[in-house]
SELONU-345467 format. One record per residue (C-alpha): residue number from 0; residue in three letters; x, y, z. Coordinates in Angstrom, 3 decimals, decimal comma, m for minus. Layout:
PT    nr   rest          u          v          w
PT   NUM    ala          X          Y          Z
...
REM end
This chain:
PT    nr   rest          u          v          w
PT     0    unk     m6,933      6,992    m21,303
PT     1    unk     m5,316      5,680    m18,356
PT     2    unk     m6,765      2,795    m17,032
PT     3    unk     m6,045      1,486    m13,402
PT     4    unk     m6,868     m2,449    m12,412
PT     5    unk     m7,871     m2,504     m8,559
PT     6    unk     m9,090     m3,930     m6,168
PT     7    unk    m11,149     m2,496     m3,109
PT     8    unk     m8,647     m1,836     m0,283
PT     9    unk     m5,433     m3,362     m1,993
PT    10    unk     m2,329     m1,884     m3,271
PT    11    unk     m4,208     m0,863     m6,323
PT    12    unk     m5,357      2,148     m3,711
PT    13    unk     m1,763      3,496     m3,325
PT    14    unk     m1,703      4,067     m7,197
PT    15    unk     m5,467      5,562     m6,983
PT    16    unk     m4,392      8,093     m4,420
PT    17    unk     m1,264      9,138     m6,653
PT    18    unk     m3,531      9,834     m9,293
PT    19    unk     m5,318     12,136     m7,642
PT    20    unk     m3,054     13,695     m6,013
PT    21    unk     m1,366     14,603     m9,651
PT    22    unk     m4,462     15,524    m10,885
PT    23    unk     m4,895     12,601    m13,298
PT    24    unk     m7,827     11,318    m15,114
PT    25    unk     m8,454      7,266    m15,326
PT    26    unk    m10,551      5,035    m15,539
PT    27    unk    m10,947      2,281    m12,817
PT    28    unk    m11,350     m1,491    m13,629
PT    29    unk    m12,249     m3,513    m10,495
PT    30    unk    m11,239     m7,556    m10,059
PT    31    unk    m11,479     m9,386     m7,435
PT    32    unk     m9,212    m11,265     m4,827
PT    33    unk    m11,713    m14,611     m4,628
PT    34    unk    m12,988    m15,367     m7,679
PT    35    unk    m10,433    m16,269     m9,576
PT    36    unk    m10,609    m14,034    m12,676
PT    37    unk     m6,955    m12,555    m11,420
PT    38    unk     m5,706    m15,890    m12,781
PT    39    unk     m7,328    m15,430    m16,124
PT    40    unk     m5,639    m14,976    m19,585
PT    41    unk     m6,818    m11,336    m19,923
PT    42    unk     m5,513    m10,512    m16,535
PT    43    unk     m2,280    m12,407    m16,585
PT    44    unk     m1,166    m10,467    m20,166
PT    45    unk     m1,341     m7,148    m17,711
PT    46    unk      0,160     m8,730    m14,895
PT    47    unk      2,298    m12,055    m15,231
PT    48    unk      2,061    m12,567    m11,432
PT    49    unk     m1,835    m12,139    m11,216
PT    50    unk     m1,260     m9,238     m9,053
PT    51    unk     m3,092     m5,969     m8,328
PT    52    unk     m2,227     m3,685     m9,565
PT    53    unk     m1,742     m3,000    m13,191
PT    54    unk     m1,927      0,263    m15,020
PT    55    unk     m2,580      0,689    m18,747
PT    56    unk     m0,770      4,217    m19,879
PT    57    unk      1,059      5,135    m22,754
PT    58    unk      0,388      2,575    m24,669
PT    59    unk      1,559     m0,471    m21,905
PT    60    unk      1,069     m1,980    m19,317
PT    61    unk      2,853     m2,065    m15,933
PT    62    unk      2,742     m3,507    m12,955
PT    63    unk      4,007     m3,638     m9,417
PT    64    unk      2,845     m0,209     m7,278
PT    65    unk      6,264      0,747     m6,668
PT    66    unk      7,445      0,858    m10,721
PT    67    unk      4,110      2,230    m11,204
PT    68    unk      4,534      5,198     m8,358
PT    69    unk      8,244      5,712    m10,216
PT    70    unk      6,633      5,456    m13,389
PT    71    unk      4,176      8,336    m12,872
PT    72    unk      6,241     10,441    m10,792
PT    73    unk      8,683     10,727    m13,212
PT    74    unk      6,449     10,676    m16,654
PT    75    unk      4,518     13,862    m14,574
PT    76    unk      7,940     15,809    m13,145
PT    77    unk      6,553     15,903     m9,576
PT    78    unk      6,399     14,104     m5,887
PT    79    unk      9,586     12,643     m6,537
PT    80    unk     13,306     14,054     m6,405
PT    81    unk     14,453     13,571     m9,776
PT    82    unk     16,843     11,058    m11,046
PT    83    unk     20,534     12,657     m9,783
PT    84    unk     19,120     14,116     m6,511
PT    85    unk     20,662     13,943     m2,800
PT    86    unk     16,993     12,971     m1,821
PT    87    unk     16,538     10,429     m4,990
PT    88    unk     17,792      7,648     m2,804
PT    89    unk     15,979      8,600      0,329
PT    90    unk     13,002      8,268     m1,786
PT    91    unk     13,849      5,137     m3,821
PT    92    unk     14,166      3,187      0,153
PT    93    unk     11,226      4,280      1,190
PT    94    unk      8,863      3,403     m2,010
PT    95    unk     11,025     m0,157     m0,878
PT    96    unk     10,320     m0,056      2,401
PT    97    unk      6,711      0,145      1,891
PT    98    unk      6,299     m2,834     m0,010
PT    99    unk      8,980     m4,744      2,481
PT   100    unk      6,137     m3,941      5,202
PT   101    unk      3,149     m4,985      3,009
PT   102    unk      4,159     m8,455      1,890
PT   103    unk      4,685     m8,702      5,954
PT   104    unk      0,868     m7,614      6,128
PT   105    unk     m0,339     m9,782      3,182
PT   106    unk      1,373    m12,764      5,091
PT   107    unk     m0,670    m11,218      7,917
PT   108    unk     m3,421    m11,220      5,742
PT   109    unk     m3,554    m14,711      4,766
PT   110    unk     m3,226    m15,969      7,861
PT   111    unk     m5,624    m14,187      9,863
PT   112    unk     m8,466    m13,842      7,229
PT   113    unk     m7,739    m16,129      4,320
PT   114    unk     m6,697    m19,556      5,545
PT   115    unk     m9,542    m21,850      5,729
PT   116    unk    m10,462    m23,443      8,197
PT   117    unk     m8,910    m21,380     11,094
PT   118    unk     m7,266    m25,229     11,787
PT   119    unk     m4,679    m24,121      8,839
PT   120    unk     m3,489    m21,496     10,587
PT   121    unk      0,303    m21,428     11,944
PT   122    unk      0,145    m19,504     15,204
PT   123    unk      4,271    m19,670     14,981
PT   124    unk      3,879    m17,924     12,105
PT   125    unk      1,549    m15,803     12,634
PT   126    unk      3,634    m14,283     15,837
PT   127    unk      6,508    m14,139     13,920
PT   128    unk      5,154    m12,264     11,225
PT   129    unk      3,667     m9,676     13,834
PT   130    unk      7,137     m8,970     15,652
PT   131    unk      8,701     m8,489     11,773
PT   132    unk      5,593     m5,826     11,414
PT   133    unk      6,621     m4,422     14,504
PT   134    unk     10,322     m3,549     13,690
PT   135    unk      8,682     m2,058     10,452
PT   136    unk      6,922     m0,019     12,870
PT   137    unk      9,204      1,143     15,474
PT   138    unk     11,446      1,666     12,195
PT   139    unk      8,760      4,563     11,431
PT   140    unk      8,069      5,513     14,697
PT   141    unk     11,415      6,984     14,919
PT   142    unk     11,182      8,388     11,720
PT   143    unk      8,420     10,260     12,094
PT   144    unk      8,562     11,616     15,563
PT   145    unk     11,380     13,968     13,460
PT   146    unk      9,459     14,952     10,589
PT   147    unk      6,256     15,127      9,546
PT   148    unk      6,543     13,314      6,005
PT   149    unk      8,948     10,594      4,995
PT   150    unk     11,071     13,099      2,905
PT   151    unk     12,679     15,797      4,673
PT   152    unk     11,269     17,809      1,802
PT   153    unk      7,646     17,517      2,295
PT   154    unk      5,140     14,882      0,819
PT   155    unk      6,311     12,956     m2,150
PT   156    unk      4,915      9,852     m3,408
PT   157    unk      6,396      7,564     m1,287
PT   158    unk      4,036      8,966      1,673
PT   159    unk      1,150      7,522     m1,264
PT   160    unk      3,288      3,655     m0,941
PT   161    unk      3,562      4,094      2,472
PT   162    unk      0,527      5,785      4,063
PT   163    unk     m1,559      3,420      2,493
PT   164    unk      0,168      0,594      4,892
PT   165    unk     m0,510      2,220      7,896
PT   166    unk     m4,361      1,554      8,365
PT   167    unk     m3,753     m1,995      8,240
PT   168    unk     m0,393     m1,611     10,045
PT   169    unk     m2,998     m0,882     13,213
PT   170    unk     m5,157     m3,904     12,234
PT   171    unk     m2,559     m6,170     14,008
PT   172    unk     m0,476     m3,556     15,945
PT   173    unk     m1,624     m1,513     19,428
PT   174    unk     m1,702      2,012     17,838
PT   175    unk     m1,572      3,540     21,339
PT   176    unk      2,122      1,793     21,452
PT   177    unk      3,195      4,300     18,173
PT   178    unk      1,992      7,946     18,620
PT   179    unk      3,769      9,252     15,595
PT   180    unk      2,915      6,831     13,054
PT   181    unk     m0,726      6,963     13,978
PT   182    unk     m0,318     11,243     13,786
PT   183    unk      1,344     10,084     10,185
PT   184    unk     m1,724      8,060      9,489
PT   185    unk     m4,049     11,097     10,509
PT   186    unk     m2,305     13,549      8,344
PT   187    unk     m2,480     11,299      5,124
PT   188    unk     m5,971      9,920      5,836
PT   189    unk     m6,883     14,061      6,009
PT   190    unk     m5,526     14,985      2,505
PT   191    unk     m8,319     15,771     m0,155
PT   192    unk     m6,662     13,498     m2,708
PT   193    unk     m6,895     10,484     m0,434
PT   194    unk    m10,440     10,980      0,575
PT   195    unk    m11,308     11,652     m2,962
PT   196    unk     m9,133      8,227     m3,534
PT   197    unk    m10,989      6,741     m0,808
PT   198    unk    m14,521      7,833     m2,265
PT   199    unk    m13,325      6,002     m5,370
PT   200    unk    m11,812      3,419     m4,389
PT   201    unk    m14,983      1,133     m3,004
PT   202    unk    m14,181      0,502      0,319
PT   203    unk    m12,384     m2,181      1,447
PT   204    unk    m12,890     m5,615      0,613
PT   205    unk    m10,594     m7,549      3,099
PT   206    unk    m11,229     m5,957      6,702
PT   207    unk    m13,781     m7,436      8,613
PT   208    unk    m12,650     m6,306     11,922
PT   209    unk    m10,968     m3,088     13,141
PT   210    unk     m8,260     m5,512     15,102
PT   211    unk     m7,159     m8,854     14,980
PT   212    unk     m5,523    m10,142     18,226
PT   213    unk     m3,150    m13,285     18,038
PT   214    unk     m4,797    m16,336     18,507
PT   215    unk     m3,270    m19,051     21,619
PT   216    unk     m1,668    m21,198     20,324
REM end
């Protein structure tokens, strides 16, 4: 049994959509972000940071999506150039670019949604953080106005890492201002394995609002 610890609309989704999308069963354990149970013993001997997510296969545990999107890809011999491939690398910087723009967007996160009371906040930081999201952006902007997928090849698993980002990507950043990456976000918001995924996955438990504009400072 493979057994997948998540949490509505985090990371844990990227590895959910994988799944799917090689035709894997699992079972789905959910935690959450507030309660502090992500801190406790049992959680911690899956994942040492506290993090989501952690996957139980094989007899272990691992964590960290992108060892866990390498892990799969290569235990099931697809969405991934193998080991030795031109396109190996190609796809080993993008499964790191993805998580280079998410801790950018949990920063993001914490600031507009977490911090308590809104006097905590560091507009500074907050700015900053959006302009480093914004390189990410215009980074796969350019990308993508040449090819439809982030491999030349077609879809591979680091569309999974990445696609994921780009609905919250648009949380904080005008999609108007990137017409390709919101076509990319169309195409991998239309494919059955993330809407089955999605149907899975229970919603999302950190949005409250469709955007979140700076504050003055």
């Amino acid at each position: 049994m493979i057994r997948l610890h998540h949490v509505p609309g985090s990371r844990s989704t990227r590895v959910l959509w994988l799944i799917e999308e090689l035709g894997l069963d699992c079972q789905i354990v959910v935690w959450s972000l507030t309660d502090g149970s992500l801190r406790s013993p049992e959680f911690l001997a899956l994942s040492p940071a506290g993090r989501i997510p952690a996957l139980q296969i094989d007899g272990r545990a691992i964590f960290e999506s992108g060892a866990i999107v390498q892990y799969l890809t290569e235990r099931e011999g697809r969405l991934a150039p193998k080991p030795g491939e031109f396109a190996r690398a190609d796809f080993l910087e993008w499964v790191s670019f993805a998580e280079t723009q998410a801790n950018i967007l949990q920063a993001l996160n914490i600031q507009h949604i977490f911090l308590r009371p809104d006097s905590a906040r560091s507009v500074p930081l907050m700015k900053l953080d959006t302009r480093r999201l914004a390189v990410t952006a215009r980074a796969l902007e350019g990308h993508l106005s040449r090819q439809d997928m982030l491999l030349a090849g077609g879809f591979s698993a680091a569309d999974c890492m990445m696609g994921f980002n780009i609905e919250a990507v648009f949380r904080f950043l005008p999609k108007a201002e990137f017409p390709a990456l919101a076509a990319y976000r169309d195409r991998m918001t239309a494919r059955p394995a993330y809407r089955r995924a999605l149907d899975r996955a229970g919603g999302d438990s950190i949005y409250q609002r469709e955007f979140y504009e700076l504050p003055d400072a």
